[in-house]
C-alpha positions as CSV (number, residue, x, y, z in Angstrom):
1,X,-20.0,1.9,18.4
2,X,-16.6,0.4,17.7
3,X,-15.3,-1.4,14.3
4,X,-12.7,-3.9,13.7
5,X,-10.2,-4.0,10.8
6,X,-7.9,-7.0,9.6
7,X,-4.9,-6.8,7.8
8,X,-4.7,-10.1,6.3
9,X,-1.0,-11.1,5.3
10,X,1.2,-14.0,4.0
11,X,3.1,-13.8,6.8
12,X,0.7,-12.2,10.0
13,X,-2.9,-11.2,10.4
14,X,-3.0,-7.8,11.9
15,X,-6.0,-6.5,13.6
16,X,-7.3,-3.3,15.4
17,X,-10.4,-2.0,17.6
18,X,-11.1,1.1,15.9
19,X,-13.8,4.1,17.5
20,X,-15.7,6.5,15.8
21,X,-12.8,8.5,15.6
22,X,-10.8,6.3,13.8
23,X,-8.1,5.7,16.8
24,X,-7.1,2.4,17.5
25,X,-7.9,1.7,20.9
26,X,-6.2,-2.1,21.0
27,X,-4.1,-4.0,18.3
28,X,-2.5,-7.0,18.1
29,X,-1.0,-10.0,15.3
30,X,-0.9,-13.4,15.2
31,X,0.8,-15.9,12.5
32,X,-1.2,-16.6,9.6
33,X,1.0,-20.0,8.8
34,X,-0.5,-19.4,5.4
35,X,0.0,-23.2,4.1
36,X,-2.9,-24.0,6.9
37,X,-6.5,-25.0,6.0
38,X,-9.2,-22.4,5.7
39,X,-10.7,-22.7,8.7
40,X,-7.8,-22.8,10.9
41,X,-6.7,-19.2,9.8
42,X,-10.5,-18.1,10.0
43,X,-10.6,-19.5,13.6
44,X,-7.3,-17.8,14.9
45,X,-8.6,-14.6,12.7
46,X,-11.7,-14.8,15.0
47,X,-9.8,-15.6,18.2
48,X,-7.6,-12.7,17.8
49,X,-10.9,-10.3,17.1
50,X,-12.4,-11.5,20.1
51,X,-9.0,-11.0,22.0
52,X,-8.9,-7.4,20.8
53,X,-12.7,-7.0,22.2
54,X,-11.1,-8.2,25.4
55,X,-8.4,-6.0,25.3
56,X,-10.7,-2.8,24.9
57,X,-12.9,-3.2,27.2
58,X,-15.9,-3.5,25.3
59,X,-18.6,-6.0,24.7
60,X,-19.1,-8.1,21.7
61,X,-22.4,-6.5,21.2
62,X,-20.6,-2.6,20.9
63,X,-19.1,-3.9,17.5
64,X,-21.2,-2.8,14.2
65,X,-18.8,-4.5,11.9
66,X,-15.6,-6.4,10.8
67,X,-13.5,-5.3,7.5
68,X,-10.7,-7.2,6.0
69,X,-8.1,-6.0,3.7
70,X,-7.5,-9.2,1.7
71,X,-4.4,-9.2,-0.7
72,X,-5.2,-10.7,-3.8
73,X,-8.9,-10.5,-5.5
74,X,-12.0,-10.1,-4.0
75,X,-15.5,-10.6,-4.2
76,X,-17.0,-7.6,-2.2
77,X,-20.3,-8.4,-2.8
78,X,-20.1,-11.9,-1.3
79,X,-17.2,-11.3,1.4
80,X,-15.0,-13.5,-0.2
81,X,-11.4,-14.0,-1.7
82,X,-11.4,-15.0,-5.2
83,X,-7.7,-15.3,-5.2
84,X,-4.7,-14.7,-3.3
85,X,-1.5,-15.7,-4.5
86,X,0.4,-16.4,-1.1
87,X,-2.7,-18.0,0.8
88,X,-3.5,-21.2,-1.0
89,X,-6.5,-21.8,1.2
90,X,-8.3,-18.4,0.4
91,X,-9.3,-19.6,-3.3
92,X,-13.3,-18.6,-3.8
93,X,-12.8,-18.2,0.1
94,X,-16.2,-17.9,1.9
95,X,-14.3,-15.5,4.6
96,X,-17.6,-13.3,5.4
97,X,-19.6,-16.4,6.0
98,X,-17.0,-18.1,7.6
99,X,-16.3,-14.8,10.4
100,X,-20.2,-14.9,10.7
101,X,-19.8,-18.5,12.6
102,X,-17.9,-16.3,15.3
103,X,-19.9,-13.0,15.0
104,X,-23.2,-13.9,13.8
105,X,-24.5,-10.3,14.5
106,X,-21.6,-8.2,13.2
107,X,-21.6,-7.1,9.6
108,X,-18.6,-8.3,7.4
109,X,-16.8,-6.2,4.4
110,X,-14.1,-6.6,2.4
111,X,-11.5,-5.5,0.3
112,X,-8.4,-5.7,-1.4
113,X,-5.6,-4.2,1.3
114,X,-3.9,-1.9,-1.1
115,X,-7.9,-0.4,-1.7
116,X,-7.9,-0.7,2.1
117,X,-4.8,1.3,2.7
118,X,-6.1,3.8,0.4
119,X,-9.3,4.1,2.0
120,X,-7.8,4.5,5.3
121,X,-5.5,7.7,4.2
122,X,-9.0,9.6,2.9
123,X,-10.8,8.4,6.2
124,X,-8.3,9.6,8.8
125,X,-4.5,10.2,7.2
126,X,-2.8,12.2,5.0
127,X,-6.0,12.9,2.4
128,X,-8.4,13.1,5.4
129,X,-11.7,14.8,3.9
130,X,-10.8,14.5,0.4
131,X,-12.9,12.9,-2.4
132,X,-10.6,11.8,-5.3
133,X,-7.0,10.2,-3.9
134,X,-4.7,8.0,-5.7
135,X,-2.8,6.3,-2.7
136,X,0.9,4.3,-3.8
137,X,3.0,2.0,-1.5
138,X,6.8,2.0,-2.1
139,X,7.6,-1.3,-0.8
140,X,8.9,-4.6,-1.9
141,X,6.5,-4.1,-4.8
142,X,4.4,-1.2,-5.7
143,X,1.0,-0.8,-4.5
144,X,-1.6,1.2,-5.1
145,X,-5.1,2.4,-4.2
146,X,-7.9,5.1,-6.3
147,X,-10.5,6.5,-5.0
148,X,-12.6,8.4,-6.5
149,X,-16.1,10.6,-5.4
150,X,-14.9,9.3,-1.8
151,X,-15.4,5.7,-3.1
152,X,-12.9,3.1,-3.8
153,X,-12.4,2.3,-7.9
154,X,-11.3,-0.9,-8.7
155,X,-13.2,-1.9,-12.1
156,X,-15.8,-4.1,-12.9
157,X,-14.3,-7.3,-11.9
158,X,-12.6,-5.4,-8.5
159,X,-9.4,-6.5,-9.8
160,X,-8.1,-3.1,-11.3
161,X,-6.0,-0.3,-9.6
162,X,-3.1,-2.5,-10.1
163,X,-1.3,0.6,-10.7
164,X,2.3,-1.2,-10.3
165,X,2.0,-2.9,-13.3
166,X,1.8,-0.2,-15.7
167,X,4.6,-0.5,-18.2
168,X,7.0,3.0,-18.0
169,X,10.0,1.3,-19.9
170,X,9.1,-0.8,-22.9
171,X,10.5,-4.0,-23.1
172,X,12.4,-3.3,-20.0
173,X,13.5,-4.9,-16.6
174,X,11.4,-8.2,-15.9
175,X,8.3,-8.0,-13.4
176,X,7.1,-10.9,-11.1
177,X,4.0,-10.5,-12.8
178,X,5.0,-11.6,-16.4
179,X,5.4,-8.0,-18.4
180,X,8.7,-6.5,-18.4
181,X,9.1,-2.6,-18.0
182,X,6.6,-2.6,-15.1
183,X,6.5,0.4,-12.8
184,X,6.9,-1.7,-9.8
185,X,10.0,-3.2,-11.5
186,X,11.8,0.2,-10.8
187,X,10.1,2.2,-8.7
188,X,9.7,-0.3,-5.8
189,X,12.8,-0.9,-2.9
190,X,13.0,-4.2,-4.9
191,X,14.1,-2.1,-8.3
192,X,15.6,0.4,-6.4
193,X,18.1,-2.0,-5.0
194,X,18.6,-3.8,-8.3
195,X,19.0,0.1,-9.8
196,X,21.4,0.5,-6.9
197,X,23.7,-2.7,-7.2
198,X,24.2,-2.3,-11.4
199,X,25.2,1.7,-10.7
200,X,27.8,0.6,-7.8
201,X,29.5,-1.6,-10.2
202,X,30.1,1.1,-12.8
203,X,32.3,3.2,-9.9
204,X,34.1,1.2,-7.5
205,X,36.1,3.8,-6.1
206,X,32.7,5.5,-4.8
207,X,31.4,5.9,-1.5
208,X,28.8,4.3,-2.0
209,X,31.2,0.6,-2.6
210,X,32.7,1.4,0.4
211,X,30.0,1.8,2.4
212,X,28.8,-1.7,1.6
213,X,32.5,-2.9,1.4
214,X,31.6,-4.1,-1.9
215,X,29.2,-6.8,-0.9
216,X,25.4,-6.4,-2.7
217,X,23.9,-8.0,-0.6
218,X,24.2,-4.9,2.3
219,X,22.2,-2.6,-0.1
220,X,18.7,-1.7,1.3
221,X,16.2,1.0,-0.2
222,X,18.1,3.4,1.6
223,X,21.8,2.9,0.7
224,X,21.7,5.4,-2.5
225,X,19.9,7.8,-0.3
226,X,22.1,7.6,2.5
227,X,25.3,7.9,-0.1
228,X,23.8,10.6,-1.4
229,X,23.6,13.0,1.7
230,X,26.9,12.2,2.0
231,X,28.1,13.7,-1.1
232,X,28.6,10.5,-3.4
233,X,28.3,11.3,-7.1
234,X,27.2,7.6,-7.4
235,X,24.7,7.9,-5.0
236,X,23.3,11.2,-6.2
237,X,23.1,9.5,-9.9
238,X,21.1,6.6,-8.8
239,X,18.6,8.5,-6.8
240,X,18.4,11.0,-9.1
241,X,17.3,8.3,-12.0
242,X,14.7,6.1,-9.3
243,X,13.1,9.8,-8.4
244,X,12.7,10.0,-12.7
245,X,10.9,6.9,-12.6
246,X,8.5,7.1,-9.5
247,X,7.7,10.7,-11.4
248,X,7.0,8.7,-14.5
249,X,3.9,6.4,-12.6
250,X,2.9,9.6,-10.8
251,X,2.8,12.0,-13.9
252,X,0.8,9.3,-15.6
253,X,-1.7,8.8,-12.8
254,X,-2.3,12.3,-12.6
255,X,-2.8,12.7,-15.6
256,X,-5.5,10.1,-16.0
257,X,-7.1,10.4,-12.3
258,X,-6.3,14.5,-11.7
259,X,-6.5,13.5,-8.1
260,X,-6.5,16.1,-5.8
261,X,-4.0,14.7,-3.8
262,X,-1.2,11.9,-4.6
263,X,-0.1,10.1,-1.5
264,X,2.8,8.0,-0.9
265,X,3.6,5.1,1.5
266,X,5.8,2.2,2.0
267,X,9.4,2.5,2.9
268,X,10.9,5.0,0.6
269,X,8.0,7.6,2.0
270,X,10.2,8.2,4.8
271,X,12.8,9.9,2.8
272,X,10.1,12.6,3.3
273,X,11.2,16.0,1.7
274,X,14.7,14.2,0.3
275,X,12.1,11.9,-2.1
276,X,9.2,14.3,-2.1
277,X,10.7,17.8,-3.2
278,X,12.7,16.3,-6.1
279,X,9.7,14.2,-7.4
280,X,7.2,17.5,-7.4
281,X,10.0,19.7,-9.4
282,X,10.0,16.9,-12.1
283,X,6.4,15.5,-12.3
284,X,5.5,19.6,-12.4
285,X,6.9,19.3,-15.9
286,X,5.2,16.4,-17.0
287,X,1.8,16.7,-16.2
288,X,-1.0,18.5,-18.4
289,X,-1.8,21.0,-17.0
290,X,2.0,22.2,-16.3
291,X,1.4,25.3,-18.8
292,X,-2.0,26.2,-17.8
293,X,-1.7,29.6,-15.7
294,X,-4.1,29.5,-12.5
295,X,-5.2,25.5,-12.6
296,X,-5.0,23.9,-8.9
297,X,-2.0,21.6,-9.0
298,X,-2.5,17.6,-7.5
299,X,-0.9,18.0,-4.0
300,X,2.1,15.2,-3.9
301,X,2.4,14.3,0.0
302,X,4.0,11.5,2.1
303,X,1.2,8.7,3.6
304,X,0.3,9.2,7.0
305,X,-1.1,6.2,8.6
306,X,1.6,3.8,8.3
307,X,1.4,-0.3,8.5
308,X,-2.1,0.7,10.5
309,X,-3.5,2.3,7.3
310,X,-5.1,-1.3,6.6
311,X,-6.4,-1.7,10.1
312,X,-8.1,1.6,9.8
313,X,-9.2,1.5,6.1
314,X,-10.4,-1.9,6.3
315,X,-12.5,-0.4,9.7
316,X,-14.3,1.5,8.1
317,X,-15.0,0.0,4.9
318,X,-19.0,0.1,6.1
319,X,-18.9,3.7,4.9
320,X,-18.6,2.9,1.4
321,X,-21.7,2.1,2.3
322,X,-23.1,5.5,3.3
């Protein structure tokens, strides 16, 4: 049998034919034009599915189900979107029922995609066979994912595991979401570039100024790091400070969840060993069980899967099931 997972996005829907191996055997996008009725994004959602289908080689009839990975809220138990701040369409959004016009025979899950990426990392990426996994994205915001007993936690209303929005610096930077001191407002590429500009204005003689020849709007996630290896002080000083504050989140997460592994994705993951050795040394000092001789330590390790962890989580979402 064969599965289909779709990353539903602001910007693009992205969709895979998934085996029973979890490999992606054909994938493909098209625009969501997210200010579009309902129905028109369901029917080019569908259209691209049965593209996919096409595109495998296999028959309608070989597909046991259809997963989404929704942003926003939703209502697992109904297949539907509660809310989702960049789609205005998907408000109480029917999107099970709706898919079901196209694939009447086909089962229809879903979930919120940071869940889904989550899921897809303990199915067949970096936490592949493991039971209790907090996954976080590093991106233009931070996202995040628990699972726990091999099922995906996300409270009694499925709108928890908003792990971004944790508050690590009291009464500190502003986040989009209306607290200040958020998580996300300094550990994401978003706060690391803020982080990044305010440092480069305290040493203007650095590398790091000249490698942007003092104009902010060249910094990216990876201008500190890239400074950095090449010896700036500046550069050393701000990465130094954003590693402190993803190990902040990550400390307190395992210290709630005692996962026994921490993965993380998104952008700054790719840093690899440059993000990931750092971060271990420090969050090794400020988790609980740092003084206990002999206790199994939460493995910290860099996501796997990619942009197709949704495709692939959202896939196999029918497990959850199981």
């Amino acid at each position: 049998m064969y599965y289909i997972g779709i990353d539903l996005g602001g910007t693009n829907i992205a969709a895979g034919v998934v085996n029973e191996s979890c490999e992606i055997i054909a994938k493909g996008s098209v625009p969501t034009g997210r200010l579009r009725p309902f129905a028109d994004i369901m029917k080019d959602m569908a259209g691209l599915c049965k593209k996919l289908i096409a595109d495998a080689g296999i028959s309608e009839s070989e597909v046991k189900s259809i997963g989404i990975a929704s942003p926003g809220t939703p209502d697992v138990e109904n297949v539907k979107v509660v809310y989702a701040n960049n789609l205005p369409a998907f408000i109480d959004a029917p999107v099970g029922d709706e898919l079901k016009k196209y694939f009447p025979n086909v089962e229809v899950y879903i979930e919120n995609d940071a869940n889904a990426a989550a899921f897809g990392e303990i199915i067949a990426g970096a936490a592949a066979g493991e039971k209790d996994v907090v996954v976080i994205t590093l991106g233009t915001g931070v996202g995040g994912g628990i699972v726990i007993g091999g099922k995906i936690y996300a409270g009694f209303n499925h709108a928890g595991g908003e792990l971004g929005h944790m508050v690590i610096v009291a009464d500190g930077a502003p986040c989009t979401c209306g607290r200040c001191g958020c998580w996300e407002a300094y550990a994401s590429v978003t706060g690391l570039i803020r982080e990044t500009a305010e440092e480069i204005k305290k040493y203007p003689d650095s590398k790091i100024h000249q490698m942007i020849c003092g104009d902010e709007s060249k910094i990216s996630g990876r201008t500190a790091f890239d400074a950095m290896r090449d010896g700036d002080e500046a550069g050393k000083a701000i990465v130094d400070q954003y590693i402190k504050y993803v190990g902040v989140g990550t400390a307190n997460l395992i210290n709630i969840f005692e996962p026994k592994k921490f993965v993380i994705g998104g952008g700054i993951s790719k840093e690899g060993e440059t993000l990931l050795a750092p971060l271990r040394k420090y969050v090794d000092t400020q988790i609980y069980t740092s003084s206990a001789a002999g206790v199994p330590a939460t493995e910290i390790v860099a996501a796997k899967l990619g942009n197709d962890a949704g495709i692939i989580g959202a896939a196999m979402l029918f497990k959850q099931d199981i």
